[in-house]
C-alpha positions, 0 to 999 in steps of 0.5 A, spaced: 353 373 337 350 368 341 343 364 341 339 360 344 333 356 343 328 351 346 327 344 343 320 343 347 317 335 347 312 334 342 306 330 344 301 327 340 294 328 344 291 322 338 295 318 333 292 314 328 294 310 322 290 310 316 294 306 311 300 307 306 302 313 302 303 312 295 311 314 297 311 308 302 310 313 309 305 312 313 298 315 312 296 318 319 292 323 322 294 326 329 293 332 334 300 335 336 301 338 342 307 341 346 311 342 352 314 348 355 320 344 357 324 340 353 332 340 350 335 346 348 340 348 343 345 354 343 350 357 338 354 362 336 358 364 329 363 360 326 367 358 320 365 351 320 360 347 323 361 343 330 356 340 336 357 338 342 352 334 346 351 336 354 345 333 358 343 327 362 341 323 355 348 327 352 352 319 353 345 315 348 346 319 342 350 317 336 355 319 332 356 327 332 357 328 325 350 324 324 346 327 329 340 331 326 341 338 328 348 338 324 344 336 318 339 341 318 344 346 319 348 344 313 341 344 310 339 350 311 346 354 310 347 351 303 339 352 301 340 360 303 346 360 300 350 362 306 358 361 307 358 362 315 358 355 319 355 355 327 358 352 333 353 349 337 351 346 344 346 341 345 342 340 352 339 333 351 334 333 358 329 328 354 329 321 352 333 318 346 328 315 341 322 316 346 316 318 342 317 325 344 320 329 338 327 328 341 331 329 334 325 332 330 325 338 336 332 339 335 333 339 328 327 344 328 330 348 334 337 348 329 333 351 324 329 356 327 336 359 331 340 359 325 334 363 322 336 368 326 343 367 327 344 368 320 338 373 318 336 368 313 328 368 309 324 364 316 320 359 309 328 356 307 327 352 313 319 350 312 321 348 305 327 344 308 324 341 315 319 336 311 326 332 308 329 332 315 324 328 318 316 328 318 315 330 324 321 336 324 315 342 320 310 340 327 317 341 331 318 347 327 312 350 328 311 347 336 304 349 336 298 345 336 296 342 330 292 337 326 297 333 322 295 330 316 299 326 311 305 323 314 303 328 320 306 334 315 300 336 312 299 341 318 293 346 320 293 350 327 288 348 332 286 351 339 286 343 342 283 346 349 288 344 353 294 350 353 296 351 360 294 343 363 300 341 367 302 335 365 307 329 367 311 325 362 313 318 363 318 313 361 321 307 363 327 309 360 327 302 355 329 305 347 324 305 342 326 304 334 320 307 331 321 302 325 320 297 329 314 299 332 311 301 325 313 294 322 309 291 328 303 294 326 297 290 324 296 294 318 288 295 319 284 302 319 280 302 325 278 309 323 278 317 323 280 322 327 275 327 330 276 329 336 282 328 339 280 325 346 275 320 343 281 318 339 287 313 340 294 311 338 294 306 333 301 305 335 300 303 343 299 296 341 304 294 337 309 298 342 306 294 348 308 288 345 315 291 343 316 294 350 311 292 356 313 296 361 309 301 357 303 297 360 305 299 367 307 305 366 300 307 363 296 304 368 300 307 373 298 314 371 291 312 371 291 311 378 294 318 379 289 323 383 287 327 379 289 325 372 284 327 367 287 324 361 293 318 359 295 317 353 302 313 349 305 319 345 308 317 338 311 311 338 314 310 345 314 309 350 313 316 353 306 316 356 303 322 359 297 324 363 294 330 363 292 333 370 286 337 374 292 341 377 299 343 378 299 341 384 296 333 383 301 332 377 306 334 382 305 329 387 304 324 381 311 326 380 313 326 388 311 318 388 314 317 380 318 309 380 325 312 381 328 307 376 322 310 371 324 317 367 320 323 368 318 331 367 312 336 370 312 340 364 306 344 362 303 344 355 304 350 351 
């Protein structure tokens, strides 16, 4: 039998960064929104394990043998106590380390895909995506939702913008998500209410890490039709959310051709 699964790109609508856990993580508060596109994984039965990489980003990612999916695959396979492997096939469409969910997505894909695969209890995988990483159970879900926590404390939401075409950008500069942590000022400007009065705390940090991301903002501001622009996660991806398919094509059409970009529509 063969499967296959979406790994759609993650957005976050607002990201702000309230202090530390007492585990040393990031306290964070943030909205969670998710694309139709995104990477894709496939996969058929096997004896072992193995996961080849295709795609236009195929050539950024690291080592196979360390590559999320595989850990979550081997994850799921001991905590269901099952003996077949899988072989897999990932299609890598977006950006490496780009504020997107990039790995987190696929290791959430592989769980889902491999659930149905081997038939296993879907709450193994929600039970190990927490330790994979803290954005894998919003991935799992790739829903709207509020996340809470280190942004896996999560409670669905309606975030009003279902069916917004969209349009994500990256000046296609990798972003470490460590580093941008480390260069956050550490001050608590405040809750999150409503997503769109909200902000990313992380923007400024990243900026200052990676300029571009300045550009890239102001020049989807500048875009008829936008409605809305933020920085997602870390960086550098930044999204607009458009009044129409249509505007948001045309934004595409006139896209700087040394920049990365996807017209998508949110889930």
């Amino acid at each position: 039998m063969h499967l296959s699964e979406p790994a759609p790109a993650k957005l976050n609508l607002a990201l702000h960064v309230r202090g530390k856990l007492p585990d040393g993580r990031h306290r964070l508060e943030t909205v969670f929104a998710f694309c139709l596109d995104g990477d894709r994984l496939e996969a058929e039965e096997a004896d072992g394990f193995s996961l080849a990489v295709k795609g236009p980003f195929a050539g950024d990612l690291g080592d196979g043998d360390d590559n999320l999916v595989l850990n979550a695959a081997r994850r799921l396979a001991e905590e269901a106590d099952v003996s077949a492997g899988a072989d897999m096939v990932l299609t890598k469409n977006l950006p490496v380390a780009s504020g997107v969910g990039g790995g987190s997505a696929d290791a959430a894909a592989a769980l889902r895909l491999l659930t149905r695969l081997w038939n296993v209890d879907p709450t193994i995988a929600a039970s190990i995506a927490p330790e994979l990483g803290s954005d894998v159970p919003a991935c799992l879900l790739s829903m709207a939702a509020r996340g809470d926590g280190a942004g896996d404390m999560l409670r669905l939401i309606d975030s009003g913008v279902s069916g917004a075409a969209t349009l994500l950008v990256n000046p296609l500069v990798p972003l470490s998500t460590a580093e941008v942590f480390a260069a956050w000022d550490g001050r608590d400007q405040g809750p999150l209410d409503e997503w769109r009065d909200g902000r990313n705390d992380l923007e400024a940090p990243a900026r200052s890490l990676v300029p571009e991301i300045g550009d890239v903002l102001e020049w989807l501001q500048s875009r008829e039709g936008v409605a809305f622009v933020r920085m997602s996660g870390s960086g550098a991806t930044c999204f607009g959310l458009f009044d129409s398919e249509m505007a948001r094509d045309a934004a595409a059409q006139h896209c700087p051709s040394n920049w990365w970009h996807l017209a998508t529509v949110l889930r």
